[in-house]
N, C-alpha and C positions, 0 to 999 in steps of 0.2 A: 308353632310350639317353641322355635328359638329364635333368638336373633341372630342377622346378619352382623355379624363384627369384621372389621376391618383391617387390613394385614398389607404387608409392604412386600415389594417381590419386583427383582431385578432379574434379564436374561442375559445373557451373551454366550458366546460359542467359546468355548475356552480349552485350554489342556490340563490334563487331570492336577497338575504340579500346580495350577492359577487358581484351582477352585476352591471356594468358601471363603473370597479373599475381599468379596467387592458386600456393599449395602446398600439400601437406598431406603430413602423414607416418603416414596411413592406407595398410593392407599388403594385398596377397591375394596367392595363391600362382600364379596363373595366369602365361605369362609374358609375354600379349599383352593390353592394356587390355580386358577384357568389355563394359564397356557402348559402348567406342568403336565394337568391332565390331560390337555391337548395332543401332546407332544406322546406321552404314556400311549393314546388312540393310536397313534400315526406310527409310532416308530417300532412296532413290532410290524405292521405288512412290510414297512419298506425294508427294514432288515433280513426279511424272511427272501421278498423279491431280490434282493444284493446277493445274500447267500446264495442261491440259486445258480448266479452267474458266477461269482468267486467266492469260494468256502471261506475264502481268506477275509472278506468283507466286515467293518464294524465302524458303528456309529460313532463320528466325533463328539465327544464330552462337550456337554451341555451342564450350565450351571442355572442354579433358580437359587435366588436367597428368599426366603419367604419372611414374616415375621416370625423373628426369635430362630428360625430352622434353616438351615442350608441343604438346597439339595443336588447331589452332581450325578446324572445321568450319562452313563456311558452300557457300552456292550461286551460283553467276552461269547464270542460263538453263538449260537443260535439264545443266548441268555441276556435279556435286558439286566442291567445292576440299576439300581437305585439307593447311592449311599446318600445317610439323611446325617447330619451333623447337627446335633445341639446341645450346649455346653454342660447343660446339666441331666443328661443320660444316663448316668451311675446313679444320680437321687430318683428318677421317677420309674425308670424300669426294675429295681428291684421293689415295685410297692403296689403294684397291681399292670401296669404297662405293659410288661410281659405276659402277662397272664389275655388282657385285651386285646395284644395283637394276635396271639396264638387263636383266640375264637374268631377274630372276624376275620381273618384269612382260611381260615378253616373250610374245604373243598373248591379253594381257588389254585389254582397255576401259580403258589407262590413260596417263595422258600426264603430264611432266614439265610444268608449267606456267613456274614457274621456280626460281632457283637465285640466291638474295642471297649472297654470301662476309660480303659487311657487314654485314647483320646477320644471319648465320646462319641464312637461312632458307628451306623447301625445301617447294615448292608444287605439289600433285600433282591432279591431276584427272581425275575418273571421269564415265564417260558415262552417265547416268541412265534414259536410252533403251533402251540395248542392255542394263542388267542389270533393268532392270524388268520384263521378262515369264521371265527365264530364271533360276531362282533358284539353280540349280549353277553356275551362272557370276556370280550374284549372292554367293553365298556364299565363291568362291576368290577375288574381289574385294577382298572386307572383311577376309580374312584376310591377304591381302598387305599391305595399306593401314594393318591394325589390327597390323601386323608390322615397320614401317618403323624402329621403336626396335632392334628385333636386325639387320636387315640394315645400320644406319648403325654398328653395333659391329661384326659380326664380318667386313666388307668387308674390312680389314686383313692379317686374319687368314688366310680366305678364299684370296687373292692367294696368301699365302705355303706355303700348303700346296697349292695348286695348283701350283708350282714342287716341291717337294719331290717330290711324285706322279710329277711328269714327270720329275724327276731318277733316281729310283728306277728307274724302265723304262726312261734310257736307261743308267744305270749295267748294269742285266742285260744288256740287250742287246749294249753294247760286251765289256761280258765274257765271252758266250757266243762271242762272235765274236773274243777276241782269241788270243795265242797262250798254250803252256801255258805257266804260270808268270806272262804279263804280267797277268794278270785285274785284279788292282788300281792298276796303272797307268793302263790304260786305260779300267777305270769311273770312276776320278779324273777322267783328262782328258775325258772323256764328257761328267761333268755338268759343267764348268765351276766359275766365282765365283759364289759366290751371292748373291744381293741383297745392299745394305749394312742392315746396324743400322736400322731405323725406330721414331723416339720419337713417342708420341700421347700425348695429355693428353686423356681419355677423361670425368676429372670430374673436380669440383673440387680436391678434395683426392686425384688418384690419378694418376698417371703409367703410362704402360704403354710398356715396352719389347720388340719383337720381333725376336728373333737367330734368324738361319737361319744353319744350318751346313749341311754336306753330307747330314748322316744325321739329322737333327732339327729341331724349330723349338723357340725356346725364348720362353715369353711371360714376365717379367718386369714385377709391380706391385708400386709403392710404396702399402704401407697407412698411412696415415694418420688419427688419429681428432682430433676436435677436444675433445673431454670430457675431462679428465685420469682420472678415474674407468675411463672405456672403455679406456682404455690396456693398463691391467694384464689386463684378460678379455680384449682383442683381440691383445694378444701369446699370452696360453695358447691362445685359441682356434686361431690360425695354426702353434703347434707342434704341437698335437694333431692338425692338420689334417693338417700336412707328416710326422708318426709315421705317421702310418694308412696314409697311401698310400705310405709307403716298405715298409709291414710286408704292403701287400695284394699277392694273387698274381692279383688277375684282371690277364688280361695288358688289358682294355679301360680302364684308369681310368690316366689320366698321373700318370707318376712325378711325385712333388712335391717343393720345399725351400723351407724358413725361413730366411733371413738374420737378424741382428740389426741395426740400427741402425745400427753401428759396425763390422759386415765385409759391404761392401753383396757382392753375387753377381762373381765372378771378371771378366765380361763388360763391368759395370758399372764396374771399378776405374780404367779410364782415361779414363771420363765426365767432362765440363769442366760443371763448375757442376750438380755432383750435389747435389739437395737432399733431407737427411736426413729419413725422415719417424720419426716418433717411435714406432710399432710395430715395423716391420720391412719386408722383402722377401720376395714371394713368389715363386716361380719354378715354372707348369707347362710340361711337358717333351712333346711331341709327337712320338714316333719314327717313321722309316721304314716302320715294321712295322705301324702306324695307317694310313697312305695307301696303302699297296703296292694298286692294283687298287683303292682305293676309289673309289665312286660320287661327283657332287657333292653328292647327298644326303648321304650317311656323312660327307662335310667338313665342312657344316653342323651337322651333330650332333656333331662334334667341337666345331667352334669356338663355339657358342654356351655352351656350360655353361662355357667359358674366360673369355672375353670378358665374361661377364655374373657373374664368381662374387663382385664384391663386392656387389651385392645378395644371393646367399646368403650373403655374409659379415653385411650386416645387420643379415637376418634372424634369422639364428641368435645375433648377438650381445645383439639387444634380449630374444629370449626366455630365454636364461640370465639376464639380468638378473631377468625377471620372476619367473623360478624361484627364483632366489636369493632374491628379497624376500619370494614366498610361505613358502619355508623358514624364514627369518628369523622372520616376523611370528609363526609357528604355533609355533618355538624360545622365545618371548618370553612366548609363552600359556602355555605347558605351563612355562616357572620361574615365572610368575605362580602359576600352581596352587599348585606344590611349595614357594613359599613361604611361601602363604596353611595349606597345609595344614602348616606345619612348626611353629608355633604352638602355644602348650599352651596345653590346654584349661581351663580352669574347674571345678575338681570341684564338686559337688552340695551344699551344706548347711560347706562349708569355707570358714574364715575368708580372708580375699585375705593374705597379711605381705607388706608393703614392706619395703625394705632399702636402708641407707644407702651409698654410694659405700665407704664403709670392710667392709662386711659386716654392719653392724649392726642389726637389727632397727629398725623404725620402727611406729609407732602413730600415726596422724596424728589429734587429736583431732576431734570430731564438726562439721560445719558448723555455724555459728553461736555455736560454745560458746567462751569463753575462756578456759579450762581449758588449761595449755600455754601459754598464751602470753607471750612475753618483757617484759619491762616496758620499752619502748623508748621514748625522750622521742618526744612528739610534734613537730614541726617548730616552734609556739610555745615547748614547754619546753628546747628545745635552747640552746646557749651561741652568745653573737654570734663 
């Protein structure tokens, strides 16, 4: 139901004053940090085993940079912390984020510690206690925890197709119920206005616009590359993107579109201080007919492969690169070859004839000999 997108994530052991400070643009395909979760498994028994022997015991601060998110693990008493850091935490938690993680932590060993807007930073803590002896509830812990990157993106998202859902059922129902002929009228007035326009700056170089309409939601990102190089593969990549899924008949993959540069999406034209990005506009399209009757789970799997598709944009961008170079390099060996072999050979027991610029036959006398040679003044017998 989604795809695997790919995300960058550096470890080392550190001290709380060092952390959030390192990055790497090392990739795996998973979509939630592995070793964080890992770590999340592990380090509530061993904490619990330490306490045990000295009350005083706690784990040395561990840092993960993931993509776009920082996160620094450490302990206070029998309580794991998990501070998550991402720069833009003031735009997405107040827009449904909040509201997302409140539900899916909801009957877990987990508690909000706190909430910096200033510096962006969201401090979560788990009970060490209670997941220490029970490892199925040890394990849906760390996977929420180790999952905080997708629930602070697709909160947004989330919200708004939670409205669409509810708009849809009462659209039916007013219309079941209205009279013959009014049906569209009255599933109009039904659902109401729908939210306004919501702009998030989701990263650094990416803008994300969410339009709800009555029968759709519409996500709109600015792509942006910094490489002048990327440019040119990250426009083809995003036409080809926006072909595919205009040409696909499975009705579960949202309709796509490419903008260019220069005619940004119809929605966007009366945007104040719209800034250009030098790819292009994306635009996926989330119909009525996706949420009619869907579960919150089925919303989730909508919105995350939304929400997170500029890490598979990337991903898939570096590996054409590498493709390409592969190609290249292997094109470069094989005219080396055909060059090396285009060369004529040597016949066997045959005189070599040079030939002069004009066509002329050349005999060059024997080394040493000077026979042939010009009678040229020497640099004494010259004239002053």
């Amino acid at each position: 139901d989604s795809c695997p997108f790919p995300s960058a994530i550096l470890l080392r052991r550190c001290e709380p004053s060092e952390a959030m400070a390192q990055s790497s643009d090392r990739l795996f395909l998973e979509e939630v940090c592995p070793i964080l979760q890992q770590w999340l498994l592990e380090e509530p028994v061993r904490l619990v085993a330490n306490l045990a022997k000295d009350p005083s015991s706690i784990i040395k601060a561990q840092e993960f940079q993931d993509f776009e998110v920082g996160f620094l693990l450490s302990s206070e008493e029998a309580e794991l912390r998990l501070k998550v850091q991402y720069p833009y935490l003031a735009d997405v938690i107040s827009s449904g984020s909040q509201a997302l993680l409140d539900e899916v932590m909801a009957g877990l060993p987990i508690r909000g510690v706190q909430i910096s807007l200033e510096t962006n930073e969201l401090i979560l803590g788990l009970s060490a206690v209670e997941v220490a002896q029970d490892e199925v509830l040890r394990q849906k812990c760390a996977k929420c925890l180790a999952s905080v990157r997708i629930w602070l993106f697709i909160g947004p998202l989330i919200e708004r197709l939670r409205w669409l859902r509810a708009a849809v059922a009462l659209a039916e129902a007013a219309a079941k119920q209205a009279a013959p002929g009014n049906g569209a009228a009255a599933a109009s007035a039904a659902v109401g206005t729908p939210p306004p326009m919501l702009k998030l700056q989701v990263r650094r170089l990416e803008t994300c616009w969410i339009v709800v309409k009555p029968d759709r939601v519409l996500v709109i990102m600015s792509v942006n590359l910094e490489v002048e190089v990327d440019v040119a593969l990250g426009r083809a990549f995003c036409q080809e993107f926006a072909e595919t899924n205009r040409k696909n008949t499975d009705v579960l993959a949202p309709p796509c579109a490419f903008n260019e540069p220069k005619d940004p999406p119809i929605d966007l034209r009366g945007e104040l201080n719209l800034e250009t990005p030098n790819v292009g506009f994306l635009t996926l399209t989330l119909s009525d007919q996706m949420v009619r009757g869907a579960t919150d789970d089925r919303l989730v799997t909508l919105a995350r492969p939304v929400m997170t598709w500029r890490n598979f944009f990337h991903f898939h961008l570096k590996h054409t690169k590498s493709y390409l170079h592969t190609r290249l390099r292997r094109r470069i060996g094989e005219w080396q070859q055909s060059v090396a072999g285009s060369r004529r050979q040597k016949k066997e027991g045959a005189e070599r004839i040079r030939r002069l610029a004009s066509g002329k036959e050349f005999a060059p006398p024997p080394r040493g000999s000077s026979t042939g040679t010009s009678a040229l003044p020497t640099p004494r017998q010259r004239a002053p």
